[in-house]
C-alpha positions in Angstrom: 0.0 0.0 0.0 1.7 3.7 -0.9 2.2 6.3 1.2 -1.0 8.4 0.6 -3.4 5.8 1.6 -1.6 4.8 4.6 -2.1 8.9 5.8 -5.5 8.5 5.0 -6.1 5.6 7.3 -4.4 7.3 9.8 -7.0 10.2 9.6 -9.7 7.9 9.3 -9.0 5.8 12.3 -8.8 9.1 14.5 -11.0 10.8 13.2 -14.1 8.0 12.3 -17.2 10.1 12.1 -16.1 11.1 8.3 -17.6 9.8 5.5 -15.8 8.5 2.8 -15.5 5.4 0.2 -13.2 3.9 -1.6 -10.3 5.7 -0.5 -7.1 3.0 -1.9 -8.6 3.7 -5.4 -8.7 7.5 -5.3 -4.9 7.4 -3.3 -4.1 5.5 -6.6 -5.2 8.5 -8.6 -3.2 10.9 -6.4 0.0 8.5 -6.2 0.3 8.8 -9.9 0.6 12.7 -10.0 3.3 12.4 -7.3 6.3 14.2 -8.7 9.8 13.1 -7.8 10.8 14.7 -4.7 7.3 15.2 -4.1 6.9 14.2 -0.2 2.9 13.5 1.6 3.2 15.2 4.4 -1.5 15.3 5.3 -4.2 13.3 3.9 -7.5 13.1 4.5 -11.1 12.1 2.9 -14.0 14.3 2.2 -17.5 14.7 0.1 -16.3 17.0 -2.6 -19.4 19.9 -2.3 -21.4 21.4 0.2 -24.2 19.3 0.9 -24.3 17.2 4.2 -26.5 14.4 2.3 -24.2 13.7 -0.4 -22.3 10.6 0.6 -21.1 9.4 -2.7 -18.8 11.9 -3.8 -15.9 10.6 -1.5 -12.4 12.9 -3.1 -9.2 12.3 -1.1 -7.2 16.0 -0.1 -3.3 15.3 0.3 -1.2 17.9 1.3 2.8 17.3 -0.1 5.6 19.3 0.6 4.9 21.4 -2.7 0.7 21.5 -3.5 -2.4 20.4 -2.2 -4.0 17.2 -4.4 -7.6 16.3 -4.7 -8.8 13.5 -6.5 -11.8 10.7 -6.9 -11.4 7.8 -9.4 -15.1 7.5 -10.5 -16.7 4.4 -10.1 -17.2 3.2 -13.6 -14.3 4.7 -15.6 -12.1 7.8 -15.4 -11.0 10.2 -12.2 -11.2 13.9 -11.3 -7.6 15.4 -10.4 -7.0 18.6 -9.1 -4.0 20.8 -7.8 -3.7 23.7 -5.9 -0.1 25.3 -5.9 0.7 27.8 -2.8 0.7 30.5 -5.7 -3.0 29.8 -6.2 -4.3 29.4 -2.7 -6.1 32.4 -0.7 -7.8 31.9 2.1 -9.0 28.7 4.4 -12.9 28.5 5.5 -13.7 25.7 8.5 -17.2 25.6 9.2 -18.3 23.0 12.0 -21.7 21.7 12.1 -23.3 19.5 14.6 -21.3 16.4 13.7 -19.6 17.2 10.5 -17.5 20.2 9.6 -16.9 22.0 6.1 -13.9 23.0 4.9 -13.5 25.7 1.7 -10.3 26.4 -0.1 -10.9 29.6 -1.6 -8.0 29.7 -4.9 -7.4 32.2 -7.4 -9.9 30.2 -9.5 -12.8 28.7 -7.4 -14.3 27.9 -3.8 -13.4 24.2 -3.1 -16.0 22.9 -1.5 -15.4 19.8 1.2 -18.2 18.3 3.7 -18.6 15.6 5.9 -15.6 15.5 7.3 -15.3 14.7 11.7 -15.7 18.1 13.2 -13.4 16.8 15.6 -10.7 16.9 12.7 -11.1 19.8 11.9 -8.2 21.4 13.6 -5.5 19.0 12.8 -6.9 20.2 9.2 -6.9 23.6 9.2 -3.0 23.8 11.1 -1.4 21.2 8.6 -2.8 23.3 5.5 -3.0 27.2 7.2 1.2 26.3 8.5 2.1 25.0 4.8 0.3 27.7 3.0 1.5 30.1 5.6 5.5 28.8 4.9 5.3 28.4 1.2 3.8 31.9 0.5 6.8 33.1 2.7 8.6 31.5 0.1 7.2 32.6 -2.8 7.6 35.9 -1.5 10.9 36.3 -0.7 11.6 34.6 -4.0 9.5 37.4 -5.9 11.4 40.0 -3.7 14.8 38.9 -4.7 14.3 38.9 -8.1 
C-alpha cells in the first residue's frame, strides 16, 4: 500500500465520524501525479461539495511538501484530479456543524468545496494546511522580492 493511503487511514482511524468510500482507489489516482521529490506530508477524505446528504462523492485531499492534491477515481471509468499550488491558494474556510464540519479552499480560480468531514478533525486540518500555506507563501515571497 503507498504512502497516501496509509495517511489516509491514519486520519480515518482518529477521526471515524467522516464519510468516505473507496479511499485505496482514489490514493491511486493521487500516487500517480506524485512528482519526484514530491513528499505527503497530510491526507484526508472528504465529500467534494457542500451538501451534508451527499455521501457518494468521496475525493481524497493530500497535502505534499509542494501543493495540495484532490482527487476521486469515478466508479465506472475515469477520475477527477485537481492541484492547488501555494501560488493559487487564498484563504482557508472551517465551518463546524453538529457532527460534521466543512472545509472551503478559496483559490485564485474557485471555492473548493469539502463536507462531511469529523468536526473533531477539523483542527488538525486547518493547522497542517494554514502552516504550509503560511511557509510556502513566505517562500514565494521572498523569491518574488529577490528577483
Amino acid at each position: 500500500m503507498g504512502m497516501v493511503y496509509n495517511k489516509l487511514k491514519e486520519f480515518k482511524n482518529k477521526y471515524p465520524a467522516t464519510i468516505a468510500w473507496r479511499m485505496h482507489k482514489h490514493a491511486k489516482v493521487v500516487e500517480k501525479y506524485l512528482n519526484p521529490g514530491e513528499e505527503v506530508r497530510f491526507a484526508f477524505p472528504a465529500q467534494k461539495g457542500n451538501s451534508s446528504l451527499d455521501f457518494f462523492s468521496t475525493f481524497v485531499v493530500v497535502l505534499t511538501n509542494k501543493r495540495i492534491l484532490l482527487a476521486q477515481k469515478r466508479l465506472l471509468w475515469g477520475y477527477t484530479y485537481l492541484a492547488i499550488t501555494p501560488d493559487m491558494f487564498n484563504d482557508l474556510t472551517v465551518s463546524s456543524g453538529i457532527i460534521w464540519g466543512k472545509l472551503y479552499i478559496d483559490t485564485v480560480k474557485e471555492t473548493v468545496m469539502l463536507s462531511n468531514i469529523s468536526k473533531k478533525g477539523m483542527d488538525d486540518i486547518e493547522t497542517e494546511i494554514t502552516e504550509y500555506m503560511l511557509a510556502e507563501k513566505q517562500k514565494y515571497a521572498n523569491n518574488v522580492e529577490g528577483r
